[in-house]
C-alpha positions in Angstrom: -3.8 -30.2 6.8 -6.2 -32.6 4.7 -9.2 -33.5 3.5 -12.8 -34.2 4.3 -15.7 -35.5 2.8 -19.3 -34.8 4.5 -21.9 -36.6 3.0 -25.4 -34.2 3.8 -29.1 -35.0 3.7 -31.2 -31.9 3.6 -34.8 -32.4 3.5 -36.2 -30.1 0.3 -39.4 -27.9 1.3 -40.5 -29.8 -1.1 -40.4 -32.5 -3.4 -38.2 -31.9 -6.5 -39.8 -33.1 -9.7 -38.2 -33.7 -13.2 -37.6 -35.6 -16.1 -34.1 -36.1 -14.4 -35.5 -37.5 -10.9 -37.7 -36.7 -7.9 -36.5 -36.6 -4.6 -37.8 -35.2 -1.2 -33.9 -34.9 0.3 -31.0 -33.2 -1.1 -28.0 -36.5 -0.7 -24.9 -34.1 -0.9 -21.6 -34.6 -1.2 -19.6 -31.6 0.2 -15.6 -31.3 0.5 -13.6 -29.3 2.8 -9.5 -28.8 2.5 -7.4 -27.3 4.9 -4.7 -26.2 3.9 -1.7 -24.5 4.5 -0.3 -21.5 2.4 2.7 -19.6 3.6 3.2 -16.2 2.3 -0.3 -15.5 1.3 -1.6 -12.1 2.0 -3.7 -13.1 5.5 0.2 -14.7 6.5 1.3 -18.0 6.8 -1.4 -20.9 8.5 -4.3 -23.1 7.8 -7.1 -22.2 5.8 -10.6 -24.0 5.2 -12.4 -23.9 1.8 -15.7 -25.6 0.8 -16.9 -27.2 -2.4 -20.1 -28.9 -3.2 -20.8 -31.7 -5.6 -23.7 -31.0 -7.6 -24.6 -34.6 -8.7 -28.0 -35.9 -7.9 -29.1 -38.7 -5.7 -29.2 -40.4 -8.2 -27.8 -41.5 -12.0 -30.8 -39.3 -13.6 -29.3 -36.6 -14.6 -25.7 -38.1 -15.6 -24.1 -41.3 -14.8 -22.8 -39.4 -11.6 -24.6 -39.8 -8.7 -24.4 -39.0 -5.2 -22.9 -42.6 -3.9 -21.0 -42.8 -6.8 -19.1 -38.8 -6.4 -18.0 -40.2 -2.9 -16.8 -43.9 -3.8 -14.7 -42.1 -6.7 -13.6 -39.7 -4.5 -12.0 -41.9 -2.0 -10.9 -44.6 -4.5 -9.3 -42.1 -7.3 -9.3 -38.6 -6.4 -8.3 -38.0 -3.1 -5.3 -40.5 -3.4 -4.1 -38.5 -6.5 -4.2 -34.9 -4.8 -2.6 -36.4 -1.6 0.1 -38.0 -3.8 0.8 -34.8 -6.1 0.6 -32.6 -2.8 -2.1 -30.6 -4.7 -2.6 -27.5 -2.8 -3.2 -24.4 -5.2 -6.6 -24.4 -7.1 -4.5 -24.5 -11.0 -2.8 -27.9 -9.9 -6.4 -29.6 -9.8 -7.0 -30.3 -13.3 -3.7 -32.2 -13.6 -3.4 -33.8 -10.8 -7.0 -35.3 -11.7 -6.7 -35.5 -15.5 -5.8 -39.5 -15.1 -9.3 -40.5 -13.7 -12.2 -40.0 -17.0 -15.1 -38.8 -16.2 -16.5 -37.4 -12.7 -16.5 -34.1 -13.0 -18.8 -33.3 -10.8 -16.5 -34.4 -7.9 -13.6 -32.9 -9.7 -15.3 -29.6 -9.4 -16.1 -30.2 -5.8 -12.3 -30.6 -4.8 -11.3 -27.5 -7.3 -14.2 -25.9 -5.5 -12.4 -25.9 -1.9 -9.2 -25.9 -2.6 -9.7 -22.6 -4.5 -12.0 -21.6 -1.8 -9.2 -22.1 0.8 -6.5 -20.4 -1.2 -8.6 -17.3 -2.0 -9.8 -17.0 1.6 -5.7 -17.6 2.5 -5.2 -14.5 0.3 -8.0 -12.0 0.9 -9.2 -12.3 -2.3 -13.1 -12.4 -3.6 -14.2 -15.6 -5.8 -15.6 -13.1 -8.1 -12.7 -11.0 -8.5 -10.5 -14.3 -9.5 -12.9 -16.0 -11.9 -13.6 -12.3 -13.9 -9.3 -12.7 -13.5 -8.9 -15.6 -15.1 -11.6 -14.7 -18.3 -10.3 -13.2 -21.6 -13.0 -11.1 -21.7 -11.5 -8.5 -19.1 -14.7 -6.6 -17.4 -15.2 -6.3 -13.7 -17.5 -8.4 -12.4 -21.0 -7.4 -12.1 -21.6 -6.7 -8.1 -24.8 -8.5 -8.1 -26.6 -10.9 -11.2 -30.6 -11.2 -12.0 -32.4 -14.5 -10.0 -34.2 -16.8 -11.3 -36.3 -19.9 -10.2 -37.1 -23.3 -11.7 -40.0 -24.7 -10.8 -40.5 -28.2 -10.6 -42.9 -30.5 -12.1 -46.2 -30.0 -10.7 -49.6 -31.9 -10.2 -52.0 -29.6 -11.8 -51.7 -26.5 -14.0 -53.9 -24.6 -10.6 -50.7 -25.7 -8.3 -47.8 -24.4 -11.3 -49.4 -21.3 -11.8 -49.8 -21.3 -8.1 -45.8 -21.9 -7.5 -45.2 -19.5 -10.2 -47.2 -16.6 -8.7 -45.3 -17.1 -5.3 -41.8 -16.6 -6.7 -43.4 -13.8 -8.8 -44.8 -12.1 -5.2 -41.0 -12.8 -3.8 -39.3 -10.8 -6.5 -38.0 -13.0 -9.4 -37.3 -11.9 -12.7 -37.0 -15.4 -14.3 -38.9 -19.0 -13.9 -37.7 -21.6 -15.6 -40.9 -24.4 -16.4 -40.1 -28.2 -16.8 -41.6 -29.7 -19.4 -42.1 -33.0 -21.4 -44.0 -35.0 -24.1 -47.5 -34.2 -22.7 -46.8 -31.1 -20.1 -45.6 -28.9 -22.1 -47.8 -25.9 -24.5 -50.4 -25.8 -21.9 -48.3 -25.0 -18.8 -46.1 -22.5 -20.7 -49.7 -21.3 -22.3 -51.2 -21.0 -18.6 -48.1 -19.0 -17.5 -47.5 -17.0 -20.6 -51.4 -15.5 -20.4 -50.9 -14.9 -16.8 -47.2 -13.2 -17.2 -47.2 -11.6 -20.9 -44.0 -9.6 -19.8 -42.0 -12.5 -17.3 -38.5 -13.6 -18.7 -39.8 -17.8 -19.1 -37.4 -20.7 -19.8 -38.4 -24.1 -20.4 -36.3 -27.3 -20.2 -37.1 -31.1 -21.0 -34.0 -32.6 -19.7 -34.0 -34.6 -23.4 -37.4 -36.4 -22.6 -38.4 -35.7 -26.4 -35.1 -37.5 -27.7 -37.3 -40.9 -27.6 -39.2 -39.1 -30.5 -38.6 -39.4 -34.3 -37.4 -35.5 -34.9 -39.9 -34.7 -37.0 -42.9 -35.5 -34.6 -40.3 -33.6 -31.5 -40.0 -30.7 -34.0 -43.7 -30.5 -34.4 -44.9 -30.9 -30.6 -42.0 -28.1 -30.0 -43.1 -25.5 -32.5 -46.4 -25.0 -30.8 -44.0 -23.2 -28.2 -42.7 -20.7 -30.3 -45.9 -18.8 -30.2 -45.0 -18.0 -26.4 -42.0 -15.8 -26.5 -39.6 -18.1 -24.4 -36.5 -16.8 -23.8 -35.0 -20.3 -24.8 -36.4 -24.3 -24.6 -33.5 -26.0 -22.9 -32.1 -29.5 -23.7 -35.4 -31.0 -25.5 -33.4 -34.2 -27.0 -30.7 -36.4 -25.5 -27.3 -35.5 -23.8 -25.0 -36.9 -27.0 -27.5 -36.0 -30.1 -25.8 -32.9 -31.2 -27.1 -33.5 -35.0 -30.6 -33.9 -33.9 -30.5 -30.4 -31.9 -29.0 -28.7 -34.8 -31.3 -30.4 -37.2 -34.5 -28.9 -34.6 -32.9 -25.8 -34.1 -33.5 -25.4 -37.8 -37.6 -25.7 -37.8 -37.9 -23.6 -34.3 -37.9 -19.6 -33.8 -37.4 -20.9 -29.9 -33.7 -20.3 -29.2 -32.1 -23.5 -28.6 -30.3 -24.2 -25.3 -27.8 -27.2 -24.6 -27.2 -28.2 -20.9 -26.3 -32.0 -20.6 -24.8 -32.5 -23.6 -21.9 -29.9 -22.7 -19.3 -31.1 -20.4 -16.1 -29.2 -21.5 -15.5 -26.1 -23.0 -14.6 -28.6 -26.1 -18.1 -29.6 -26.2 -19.3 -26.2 -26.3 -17.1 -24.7 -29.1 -18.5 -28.1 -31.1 -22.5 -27.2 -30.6 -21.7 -24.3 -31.5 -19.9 -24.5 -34.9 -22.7 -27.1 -35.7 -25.6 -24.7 -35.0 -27.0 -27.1 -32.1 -27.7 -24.3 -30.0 -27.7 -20.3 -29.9 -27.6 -20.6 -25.6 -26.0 -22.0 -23.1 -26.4 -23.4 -19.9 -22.6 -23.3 -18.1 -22.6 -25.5 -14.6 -19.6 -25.7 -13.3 -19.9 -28.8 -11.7 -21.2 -30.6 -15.7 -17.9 -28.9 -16.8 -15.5 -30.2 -13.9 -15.0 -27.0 -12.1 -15.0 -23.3 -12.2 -12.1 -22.6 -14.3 -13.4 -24.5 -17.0 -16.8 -23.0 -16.6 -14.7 -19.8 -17.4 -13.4 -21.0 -20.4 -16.5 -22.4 -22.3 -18.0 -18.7 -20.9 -15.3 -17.3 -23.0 -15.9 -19.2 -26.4 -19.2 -18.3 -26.3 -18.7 -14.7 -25.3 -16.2 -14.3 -28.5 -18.9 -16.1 -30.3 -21.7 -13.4 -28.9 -23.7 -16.7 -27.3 -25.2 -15.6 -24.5 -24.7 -17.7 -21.4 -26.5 -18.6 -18.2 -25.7 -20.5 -14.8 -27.6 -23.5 -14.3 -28.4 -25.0 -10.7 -28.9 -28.1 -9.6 -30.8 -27.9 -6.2 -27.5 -27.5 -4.4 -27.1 -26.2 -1.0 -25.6 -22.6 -0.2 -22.2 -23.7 -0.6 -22.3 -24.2 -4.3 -25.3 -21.6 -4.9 -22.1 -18.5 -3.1 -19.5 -19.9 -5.6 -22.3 -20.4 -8.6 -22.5 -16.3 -7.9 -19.6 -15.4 -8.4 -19.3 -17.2 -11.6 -22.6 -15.6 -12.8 -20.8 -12.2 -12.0 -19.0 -12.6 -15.6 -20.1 -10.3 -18.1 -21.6 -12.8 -20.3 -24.0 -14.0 -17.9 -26.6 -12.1 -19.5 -29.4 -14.2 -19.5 -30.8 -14.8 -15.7 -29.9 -18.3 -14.0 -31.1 -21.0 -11.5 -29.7 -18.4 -8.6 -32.0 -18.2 -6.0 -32.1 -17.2 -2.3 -31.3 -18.9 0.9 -34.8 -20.7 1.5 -36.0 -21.3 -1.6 -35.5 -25.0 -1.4 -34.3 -25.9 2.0 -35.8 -24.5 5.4 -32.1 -24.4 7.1 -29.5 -24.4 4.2 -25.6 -24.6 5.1 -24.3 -21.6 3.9 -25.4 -18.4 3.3 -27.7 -15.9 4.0 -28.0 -15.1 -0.1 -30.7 -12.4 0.1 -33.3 -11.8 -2.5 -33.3 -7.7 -3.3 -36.8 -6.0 -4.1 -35.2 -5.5 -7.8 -35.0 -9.2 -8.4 -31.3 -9.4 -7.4 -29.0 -11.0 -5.1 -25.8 -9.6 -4.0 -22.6 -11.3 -5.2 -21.3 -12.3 -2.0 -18.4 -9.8 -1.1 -16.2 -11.8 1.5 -12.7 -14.0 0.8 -13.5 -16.9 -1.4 -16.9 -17.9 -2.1 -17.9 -15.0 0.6 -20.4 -17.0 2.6 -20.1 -18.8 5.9 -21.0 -22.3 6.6 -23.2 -22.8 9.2 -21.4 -26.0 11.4 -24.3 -26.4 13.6 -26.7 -27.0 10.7 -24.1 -29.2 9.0 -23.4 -31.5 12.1 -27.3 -31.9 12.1 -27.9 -33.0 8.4 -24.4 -34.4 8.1 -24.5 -38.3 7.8 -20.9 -39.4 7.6 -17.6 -37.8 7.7 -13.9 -38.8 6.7 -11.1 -37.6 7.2 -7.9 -37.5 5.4 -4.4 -36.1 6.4 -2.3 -34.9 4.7 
């Protein structure tokens, strides 16, 4: 029984583009546990689970990064589950609460652990998430995909981009945007798409603006119908996004200003936002995820499950998640393929109605493929329990 860390680079079909970073290969940080769990319902033995850290290769996005998940990890968090003996997905949270900060590698280790003790059990990652939410509904059985597209060169190669995943069945796009690329892209893709479901997100690259001039470059969107503008200002200026929220019909959308259910409940009651973006991983793990999905389902906020370019591993688990009942807006779900030409888990499917199945195996449902993960795979550690 233990521990491993497998540190990945996947090269991207191509080059990812945002305000939060560009980068050609995926640097992953994936974690398997094996784990032992007598009395379970497959019988006593070792079980593997899989979770993936979602930071990026760099500190763009958050002050995690990819380098950094795995340092932490074998400094801090690994030594802390092998000391408490950790080995059920509810004893995560405490065993890790003494380290601040990293939730993106919390989440990866609450990832597989859970992963391991629902495969142990039978039992779908779906079925236990919807289990562990107030709100009580089923989970859905399969959830509407979407697909954010990149910064681009030219508005010829986004509307381009856009009409592919159009052809390929999705029912969402999300547009990156900033100070500068922002009305005409959403214009170009509006005209050619009057009835598409359209996001836009600015990873806070207007928050270097007074508000004023950021609420009047803004408002030019709201003549476009978007279903919401995501994150236009910077991670920790709540005030400012209620303040905008104020002067825009465009709902109003927080994503890396939220990192606990705490956080949510406060942009709420302040009026910051009217959606939300729930990533597990910017929340420190699924059953927290479930929990800020809560608030804002009492609240009647709609909710939506952001993506972070990860690999099959995360984008199985991120499914099952999105199979709560307040996941009514579409997310970044998309199929096997869409950013990698061999991806580690999977296959997730693309229907013709613009959905993909909610993965109906134990735990996160999906296998992982070894052979492509020995391949892309550029260190591994082990650690014994």
């Amino acid at each position: 029984m233990g521990f491993e860390l497998v540190r990945v680079s996947l090269p991207l079909i191509r080059t990812w583009a945002s305000a939060a970073g560009t980068f050609s290969q995926r640097d992953s940080l994936l974690v398997r546990a094996v784990l032992r769990f007598p009395g379970l319902g497959n019988g006593a033995g070792e079980f593997e689970g899989w979770g993936e850290c979602s930071a990026l290769p760099g500190p763009t996005f958050s002050a995690e990064y990819t380098a950094g998940a795995q340092d932490v990890s074998e400094r801090y968090l690994l030594p802390a589950l092998m000391r408490d003996g950790t080995a059920c997905v509810a004893a995560v949270g405490p065993a890790l609460a003494g380290v601040k900060g990293h939730n993106m590698a919390k989440a990866a280790f609450e990832a597989a652990i859970l992963d391991a003790e629902l495969r142990a059990s039978g039992a779908r990652m779906a079925d236990f998430l919807c289990g562990q939410s107030r709100v009580g509904a089923a989970p859905a059985q399969s959830v509407v995909a979407g697909v954010a597209i990149g910064l681009t060169g030219s508005l010829g190669e986004l509307v381009d981009e856009v009409a592919l995943r159009v052809e390929e069945g999705y029912r969402r796009v999300k547009l990156k945007v900033r100070p500068g690329w922002d009305t005409e892209p959403v214009a170009a893709v509006r005209e050619r798409w009057p009835a598409l479901v359209v996001f836009a997100d600015a990873n806070g690259c207007y928050g270097h603006l007074p508000i004023g001039e950021a609420g009047e470059r803004l408002a030019r969107l709201d003549a476009y119908e978007l279903a919401c503008l995501e994150q236009p200002l910077g991670d920790d200026d709540i005030a400012g996004h209620a303040e905008l929220a104020r002067h825009l019909r465009t709902p109003l959308c927080l994503d890396e200003a939220l990192s606990s259910p705490v956080a949510v409940a406060s942009a709420l009651r302040t009026g910051a936002c009217s959606v939300v973006n729930i990533k597990a991983g910017r929340m420190g793990g699924y059953l927290e995820a479930v929990r800020a999905h809560d608030i804002c389902s009492e609240r009647r906020v709609p909710v939506w499950c952001g993506g972070m370019v990860e690999t099959g591993i995360a984008r199985a688990a991120n499914l099952a998640l999105a199979s709560l009942p307040n996941f009514s807006l579409p997310g970044d779900l998309s199929a096997t393929g869409r950013f990698f030409a061999t991806d580690l888990a999977g296959p997730l499917s693309l229907r013709r109605d613009g959905t993909i199945a909610v993965p109906d195996g134990p735990g996160s449902g999906v296998p992982v493929d070894l052979d492509a993960l020995k391949r892309f795979s550029t260190s591994r550690r082990w650690w014994a329990r």
